[in-house]
C-alpha positions in Angstrom: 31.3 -20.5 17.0 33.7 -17.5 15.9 34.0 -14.3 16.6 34.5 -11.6 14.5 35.3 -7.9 14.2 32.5 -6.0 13.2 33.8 -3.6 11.0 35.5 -6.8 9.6 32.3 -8.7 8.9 30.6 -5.4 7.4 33.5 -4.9 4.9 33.2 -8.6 3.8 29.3 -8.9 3.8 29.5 -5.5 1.3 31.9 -7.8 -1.0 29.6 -10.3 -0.8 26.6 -8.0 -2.0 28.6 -6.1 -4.5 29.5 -9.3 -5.8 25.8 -10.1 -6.2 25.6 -7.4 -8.7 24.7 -4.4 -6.2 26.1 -1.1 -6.6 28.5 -0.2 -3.7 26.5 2.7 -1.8 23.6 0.3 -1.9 25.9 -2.4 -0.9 26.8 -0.5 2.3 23.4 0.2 3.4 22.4 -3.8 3.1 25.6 -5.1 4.7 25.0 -2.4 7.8 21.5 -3.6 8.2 22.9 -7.3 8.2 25.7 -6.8 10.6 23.6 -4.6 12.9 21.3 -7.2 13.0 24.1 -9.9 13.7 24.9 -7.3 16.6 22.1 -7.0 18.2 21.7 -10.7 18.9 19.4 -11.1 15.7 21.8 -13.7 13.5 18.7 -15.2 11.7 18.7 -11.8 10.0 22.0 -11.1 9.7 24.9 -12.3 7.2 23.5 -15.7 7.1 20.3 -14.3 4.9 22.8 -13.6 2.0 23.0 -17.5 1.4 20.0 -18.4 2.3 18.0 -16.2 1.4 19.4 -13.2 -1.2 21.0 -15.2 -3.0 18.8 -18.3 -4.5 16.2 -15.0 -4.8 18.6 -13.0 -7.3 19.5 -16.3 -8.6 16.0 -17.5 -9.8 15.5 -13.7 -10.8 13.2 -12.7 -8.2 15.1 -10.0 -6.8 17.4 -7.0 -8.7 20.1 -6.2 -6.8 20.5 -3.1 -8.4 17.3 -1.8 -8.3 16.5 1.7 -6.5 13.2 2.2 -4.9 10.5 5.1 -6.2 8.1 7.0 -4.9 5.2 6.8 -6.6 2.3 8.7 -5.4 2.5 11.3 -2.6 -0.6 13.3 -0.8 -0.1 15.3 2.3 1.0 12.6 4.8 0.3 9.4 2.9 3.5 8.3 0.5 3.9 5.4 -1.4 6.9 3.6 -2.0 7.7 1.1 -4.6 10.5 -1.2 -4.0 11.2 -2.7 -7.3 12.6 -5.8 -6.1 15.3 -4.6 -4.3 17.5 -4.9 -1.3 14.7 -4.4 1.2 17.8 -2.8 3.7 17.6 -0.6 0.9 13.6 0.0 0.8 13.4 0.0 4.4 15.8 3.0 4.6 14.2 5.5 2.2 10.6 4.0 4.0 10.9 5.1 7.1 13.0 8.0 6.4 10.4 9.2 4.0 7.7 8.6 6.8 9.8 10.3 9.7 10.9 13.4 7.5 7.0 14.2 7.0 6.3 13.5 10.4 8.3 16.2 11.2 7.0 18.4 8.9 3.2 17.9 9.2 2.9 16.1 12.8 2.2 12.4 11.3 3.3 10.6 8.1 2.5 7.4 6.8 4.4 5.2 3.8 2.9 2.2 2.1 5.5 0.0 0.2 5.6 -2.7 -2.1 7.8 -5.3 -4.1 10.4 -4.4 -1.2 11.7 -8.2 -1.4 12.8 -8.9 2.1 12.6 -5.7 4.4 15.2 -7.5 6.8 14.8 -7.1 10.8 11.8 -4.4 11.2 13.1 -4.0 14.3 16.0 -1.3 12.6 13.0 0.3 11.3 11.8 1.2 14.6 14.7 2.0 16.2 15.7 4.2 13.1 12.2 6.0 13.7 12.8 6.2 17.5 16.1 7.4 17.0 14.9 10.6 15.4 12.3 11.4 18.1 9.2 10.2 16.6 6.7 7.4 17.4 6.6 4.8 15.1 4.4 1.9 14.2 4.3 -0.5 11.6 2.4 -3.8 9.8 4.3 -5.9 7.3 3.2 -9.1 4.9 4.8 -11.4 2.5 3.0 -10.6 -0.1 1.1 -13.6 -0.4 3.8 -16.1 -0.1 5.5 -17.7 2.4 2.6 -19.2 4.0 3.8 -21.4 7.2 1.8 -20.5 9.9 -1.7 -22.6 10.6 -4.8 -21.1 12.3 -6.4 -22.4 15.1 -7.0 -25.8 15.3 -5.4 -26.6 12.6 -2.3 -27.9 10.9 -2.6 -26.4 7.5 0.0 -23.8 6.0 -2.8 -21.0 5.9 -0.8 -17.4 6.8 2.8 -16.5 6.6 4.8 -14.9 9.8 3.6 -11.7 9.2 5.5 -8.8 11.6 4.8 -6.1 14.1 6.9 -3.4 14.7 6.7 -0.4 17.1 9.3 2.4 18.2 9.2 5.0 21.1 11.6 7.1 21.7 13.3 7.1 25.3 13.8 10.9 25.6 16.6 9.9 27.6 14.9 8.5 30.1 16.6 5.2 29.2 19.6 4.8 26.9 18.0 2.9 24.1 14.6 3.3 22.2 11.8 1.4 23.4 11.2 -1.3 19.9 8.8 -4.2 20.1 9.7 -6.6 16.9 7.7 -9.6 16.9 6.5 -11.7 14.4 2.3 -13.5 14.7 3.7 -16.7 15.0 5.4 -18.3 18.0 9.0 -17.3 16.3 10.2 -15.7 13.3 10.8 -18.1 10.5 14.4 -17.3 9.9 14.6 -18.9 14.0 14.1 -21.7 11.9 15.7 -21.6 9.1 18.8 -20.9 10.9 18.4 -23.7 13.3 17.8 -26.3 10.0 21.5 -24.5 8.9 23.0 -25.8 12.2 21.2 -28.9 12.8 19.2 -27.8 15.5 15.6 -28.9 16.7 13.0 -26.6 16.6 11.8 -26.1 20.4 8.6 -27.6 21.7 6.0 -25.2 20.8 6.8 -23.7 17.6 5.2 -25.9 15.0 3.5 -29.5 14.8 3.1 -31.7 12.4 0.3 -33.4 10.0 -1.7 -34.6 13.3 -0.7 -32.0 15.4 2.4 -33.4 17.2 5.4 -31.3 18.0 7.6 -30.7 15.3 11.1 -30.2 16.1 13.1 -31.2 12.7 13.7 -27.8 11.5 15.1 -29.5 8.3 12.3 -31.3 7.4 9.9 -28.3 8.1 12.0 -25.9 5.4 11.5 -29.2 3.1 7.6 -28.3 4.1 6.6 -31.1 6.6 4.0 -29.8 9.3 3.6 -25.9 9.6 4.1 -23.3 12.8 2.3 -22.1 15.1 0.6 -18.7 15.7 1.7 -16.9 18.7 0.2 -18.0 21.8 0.5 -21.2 20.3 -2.3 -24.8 21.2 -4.2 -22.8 23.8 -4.6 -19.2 22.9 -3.4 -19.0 19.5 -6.4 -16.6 17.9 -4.6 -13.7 19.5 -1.3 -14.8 17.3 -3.7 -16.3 14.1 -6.0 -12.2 14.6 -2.7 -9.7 14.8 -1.9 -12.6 11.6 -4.9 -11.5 9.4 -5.0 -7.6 10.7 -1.1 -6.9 9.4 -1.7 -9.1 6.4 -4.6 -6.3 5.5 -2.6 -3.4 6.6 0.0 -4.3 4.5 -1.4 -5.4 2.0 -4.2 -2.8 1.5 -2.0 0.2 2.5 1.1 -0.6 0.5 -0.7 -2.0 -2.2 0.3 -5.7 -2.5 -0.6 -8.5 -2.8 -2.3 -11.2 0.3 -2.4 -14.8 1.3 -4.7 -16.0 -1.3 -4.2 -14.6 -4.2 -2.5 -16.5 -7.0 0.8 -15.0 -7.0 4.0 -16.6 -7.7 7.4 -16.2 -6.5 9.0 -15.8 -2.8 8.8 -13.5 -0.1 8.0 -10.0 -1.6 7.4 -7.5 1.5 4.4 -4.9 1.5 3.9 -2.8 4.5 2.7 0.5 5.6 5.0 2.8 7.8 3.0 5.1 10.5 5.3 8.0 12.3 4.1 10.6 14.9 5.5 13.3 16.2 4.9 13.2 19.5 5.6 17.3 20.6 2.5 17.8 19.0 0.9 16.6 21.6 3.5 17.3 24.4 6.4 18.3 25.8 9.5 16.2 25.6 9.6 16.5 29.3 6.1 15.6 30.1 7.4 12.1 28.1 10.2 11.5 29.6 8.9 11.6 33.1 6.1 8.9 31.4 9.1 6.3 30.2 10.6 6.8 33.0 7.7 6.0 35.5 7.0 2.9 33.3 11.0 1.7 33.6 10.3 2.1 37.3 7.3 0.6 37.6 8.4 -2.7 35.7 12.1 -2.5 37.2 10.5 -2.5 40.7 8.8 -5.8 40.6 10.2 -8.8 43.1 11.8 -11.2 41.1 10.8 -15.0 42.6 13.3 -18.3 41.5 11.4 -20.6 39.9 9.4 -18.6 37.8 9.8 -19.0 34.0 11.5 -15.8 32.4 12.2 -17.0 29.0 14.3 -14.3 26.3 13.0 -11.1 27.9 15.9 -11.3 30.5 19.6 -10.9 30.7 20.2 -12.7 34.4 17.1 -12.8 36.6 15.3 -10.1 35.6 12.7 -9.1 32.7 14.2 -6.3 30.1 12.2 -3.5 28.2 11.5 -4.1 24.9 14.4 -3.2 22.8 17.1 -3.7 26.3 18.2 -6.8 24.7 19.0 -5.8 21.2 20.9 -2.3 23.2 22.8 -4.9 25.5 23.8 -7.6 22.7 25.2 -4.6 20.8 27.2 -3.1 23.1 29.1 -6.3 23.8 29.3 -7.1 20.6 30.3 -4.5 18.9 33.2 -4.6 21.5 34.0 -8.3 21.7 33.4 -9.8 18.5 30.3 -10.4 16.1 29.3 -14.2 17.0 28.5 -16.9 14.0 28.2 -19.9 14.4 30.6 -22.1 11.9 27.9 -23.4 9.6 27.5 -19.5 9.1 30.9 -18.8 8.2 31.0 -21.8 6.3 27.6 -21.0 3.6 29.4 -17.0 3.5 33.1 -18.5 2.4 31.3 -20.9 -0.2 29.3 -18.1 -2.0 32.4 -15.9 -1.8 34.2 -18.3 -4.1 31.5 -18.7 -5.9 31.1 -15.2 -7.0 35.0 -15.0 -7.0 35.4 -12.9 -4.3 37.5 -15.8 -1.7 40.5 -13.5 -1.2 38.0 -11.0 0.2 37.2 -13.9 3.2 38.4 -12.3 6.7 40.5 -15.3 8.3 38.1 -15.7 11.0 35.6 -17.1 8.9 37.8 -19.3 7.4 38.4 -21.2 10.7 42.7 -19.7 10.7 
């Protein structure tokens, strides 16, 4: 594992997409979202994507690094945005900005989008919204591909990992946005991805094979052995496999793209739809604020017992809000170093001499 400035790590990462063939404003937005992402304790969203992910996409044409996405129809509070195939950093920005500026104008706005390639950690998306004092909610698909996750019972690729994102602003009640980022299945499939990188197993619970046995060769599952889980996983997995089928129809139908299903070709290309509210439509920033904070308290009171099971919602012994953990990781990292783990570092400095860029390759990655 390294560490590594992250103003370092964002100037690299924009030579890296530059490189790629992307223009340098848009370059800047996709290696911020990256790096963010690498900040806030999300690495299997972060730098690592642009090898395993970006590039074989631009590579087999799939994705235009250039491209700049349009709006396409507009009606009141109902936009639609069309990606073209882009950076989805890139997609994701003029989204939800789109959907919080007419929030703000008419009390609620809502954005479809489609052919937004790989719209990245949805969790920015949220926190972007909340940021700007609106309520946000959204339901995202892979546009009929990247099907890993098996219903109920059995062990048949059948859905992908679609995503859920909400945002709520704090009102200062606490100093970061409330953001709930999850994905229908028991992790996000980049979790995995990443761990095949590193040679890591895949944890008990997150997929099984032909027969139904655990899973945990996260190598031989991105080769396509076995398939994941839904969240809740062997005993209440129809909660996971139903959120699964609603945001692969409120993505799909809202932004216009395509499902699990249809005969479409291709990788991962996003559709989503984009809901903001303004809440001081419906009441005073103070009458919120005192809410948060009664529901900070009410959580932040409970008695803590050893022995009980905590699992990722904690830093220590106790459970976090939703979106306390991305806040916390930032902080430290942002002051201490962005960590990657070697095999990161590694994949980055091998497509940087690729696309001739090695000089640009911060010593840190290079193991000096």
């Amino acid at each position: 594992m390294v560490r590594i400035d992250p103003d370092t790590l964002r100037s690299f990462a924009c030579e890296l997409v530059v490189a790629l063939g992307t223009p340098s404003e848009l370059a800047g937005q996709v290696a911020d979202s990256l790096v963010r992402s690498d900040c806030s304790g999300h690495s299997s969203h972060g730098v690592i994507r642009l090898s395993t992910t970006y590039h074989p996409m631009i590579e087999r044409g799939e994705m235009d690094p250039a491209a700049r996405p349009r709006v396409d129809r507009s009606n009141g509070v109902l936009t639609q945005v069309d990606g073209d195939h882009g950076f989805g950093q890139v997609v994701g920005r003029v989204a939800v900005d789109r959907a919080v500026d007419t929030a703000l104008e008419h009390g609620a706005g809502i954005v479809g989008v489609r052919n937004a390639s790989h719209l990245g950690r949805m969790g920015e998306w949220a926190e972007r919204a909340a940021e700007r004092g609106v309520f946000y909610a959204a339901f995202m698909n892979t546009g009929g591909l990247a099907i890993f996750v098996a219903p109920p019972g059995s062990a048949d690729r059948r859905l992908p990992p679609n995503t859920l994102s909400f945002g709520i602003p704090s009102f200062g009640a606490v100093p970061f946005p409330i953001v709930l980022d999850m994905a229908i299945s028991q992790t996000a499939h980049g979790k995995i991805t990443e761990r095949a990188v590193e040679g890591q197993p895949i944890p008990e619970g997150w997929a099984i094979g032909a027969s139904g046995e655990p899973l945990s060769d996260a190598r031989a599952f991105e080769a396509g052995e076995g398939a994941m889980l839904p969240l809740g996983g062997s005993q209440v997995g129809h909660k996971g496999f139903g959120l699964g089928i609603v945001a692969e129809l409120f993505a799909g139908c809202l932004g216009d793209g395509a499902v699990s299903g249809q005969d479409v070709e291709g990788t991962v290309n996003n559709s989503a739809v984009f809901v903001c509210i303004d809440p001081e439509t419906v009441g005073s920033v103070e009458d919120h604020r005192a809410r948060v904070e009664a529901v900070a308290e009410q959580v932040r009171s409970a008695e803590y017992r050893s022995g009980i099971e905590t699992g990722e919602t904690t830093f220590g012994d106790r459970a976090l809000l939703p979106g306390e953990r991305e806040h916390r990781f930032r902080s430290r990292n942002e002051r201490e170093g962005v960590p990657l783990p070697a095999e990161t570092a590694e994949l980055l400095a091998a497509l940087a001499e690729e696309y001739g860029v090695d000089d640009a390759v911060p010593p840190a990655l290079r193991g000096n």
